[in-house]
C-alpha positions in Angstrom: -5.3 -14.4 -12.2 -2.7 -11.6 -11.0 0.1 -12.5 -8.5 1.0 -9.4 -6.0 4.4 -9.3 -4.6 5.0 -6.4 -1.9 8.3 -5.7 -0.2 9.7 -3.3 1.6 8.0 -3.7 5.1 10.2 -3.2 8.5 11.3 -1.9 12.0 11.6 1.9 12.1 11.4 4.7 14.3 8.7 7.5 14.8 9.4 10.2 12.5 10.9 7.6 9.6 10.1 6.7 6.2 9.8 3.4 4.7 8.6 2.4 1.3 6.6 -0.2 0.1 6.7 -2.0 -3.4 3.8 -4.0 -5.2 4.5 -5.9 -8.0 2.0 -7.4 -10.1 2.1 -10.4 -12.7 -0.5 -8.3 -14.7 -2.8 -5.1 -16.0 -5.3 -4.5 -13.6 -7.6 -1.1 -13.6 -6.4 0.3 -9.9 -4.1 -1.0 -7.4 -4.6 -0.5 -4.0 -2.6 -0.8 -0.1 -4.6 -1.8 2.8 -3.7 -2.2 6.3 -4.6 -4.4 9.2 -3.6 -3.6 13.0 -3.7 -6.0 15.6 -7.4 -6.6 16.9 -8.5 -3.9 14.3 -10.5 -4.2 10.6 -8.3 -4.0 7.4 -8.5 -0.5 6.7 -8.2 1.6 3.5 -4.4 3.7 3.1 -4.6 4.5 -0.5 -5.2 3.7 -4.1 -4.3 4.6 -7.5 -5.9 4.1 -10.9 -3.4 2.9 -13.7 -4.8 5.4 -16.7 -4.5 8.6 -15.7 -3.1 8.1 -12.5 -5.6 9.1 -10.3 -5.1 9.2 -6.4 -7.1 8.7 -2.8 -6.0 8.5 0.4 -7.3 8.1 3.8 -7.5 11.3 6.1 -5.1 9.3 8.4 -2.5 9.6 6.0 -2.7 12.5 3.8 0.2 14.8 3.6 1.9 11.8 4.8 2.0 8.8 2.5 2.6 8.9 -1.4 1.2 6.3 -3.8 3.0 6.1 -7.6 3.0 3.4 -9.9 5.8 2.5 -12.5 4.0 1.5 -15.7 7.1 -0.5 -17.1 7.6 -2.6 -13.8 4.1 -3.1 -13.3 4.6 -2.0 -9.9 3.4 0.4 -7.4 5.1 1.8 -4.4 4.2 3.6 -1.0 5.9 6.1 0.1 5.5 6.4 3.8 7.1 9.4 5.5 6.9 10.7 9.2 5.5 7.5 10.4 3.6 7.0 13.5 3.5 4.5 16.0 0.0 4.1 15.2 0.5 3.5 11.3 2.3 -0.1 12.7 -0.1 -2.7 11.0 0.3 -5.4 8.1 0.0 -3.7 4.9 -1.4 -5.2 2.0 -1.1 -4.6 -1.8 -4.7 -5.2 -3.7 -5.7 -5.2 -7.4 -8.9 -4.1 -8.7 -9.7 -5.6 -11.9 -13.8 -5.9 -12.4 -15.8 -5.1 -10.0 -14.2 -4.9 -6.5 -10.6 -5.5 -4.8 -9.8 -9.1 -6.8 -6.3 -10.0 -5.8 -4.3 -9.8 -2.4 -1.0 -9.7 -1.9 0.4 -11.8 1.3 1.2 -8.7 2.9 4.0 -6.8 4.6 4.8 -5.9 8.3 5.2 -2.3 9.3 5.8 -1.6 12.8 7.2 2.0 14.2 8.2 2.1 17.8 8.1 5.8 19.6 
């Protein structure tokens, strides 16, 4: 069992930057952030594998968003710059750790006003 915490959620302004923090209670192969918009399906931002730190993002937020991970926390973050009202959504922090997206965090609200 592996226990996400994620943080750093908010009210900003177009333009902004916000980041988001993911802690988890233990080793998983990839961690992941998700998103969810009102009335939409949760949608893929961005993961990162642990060894060897590989990277993917969505097209939507390339250029845009950063994902890193801090092997001695156990914790990933998102770095979210030049936000758009159209990134405002619930973000979620997931853990892959067999076969598929295993663990959830309880998610975190993001919402950018224009």
């Amino acid at each position: 069992q592996v226990q996400l915490v994620e943080s750093g959620g908010g009210l900003v302004q177009a333009g902004d930057s916000l980041r988001l923090s993911c802690a988890a209670s233990g080793r998983t192969y990839a961690m992941g952030w998700f998103r969810q918009a009102p009335g939409k399906e949760r949608e893929f931002v961005a993961h990162i594998v642990w060894s060897g730190g590989f990277t993917a993002y969505a097209d939507s937020v390339k250029g845009r968003f950063t994902i890193s991970r801090d092997n001695a926390k156990n914790t990933v973050y998102l770095q979210m710059n030049s936000l758009k009202p159209e990134d405002t959504a619930v973000y979620y922090c997931a853990a892959w750790v067999a076969n598929n997206w295993d663990y959830w965090g309880q998610g975190t609200q993001v919402t950018v006003s224009s």
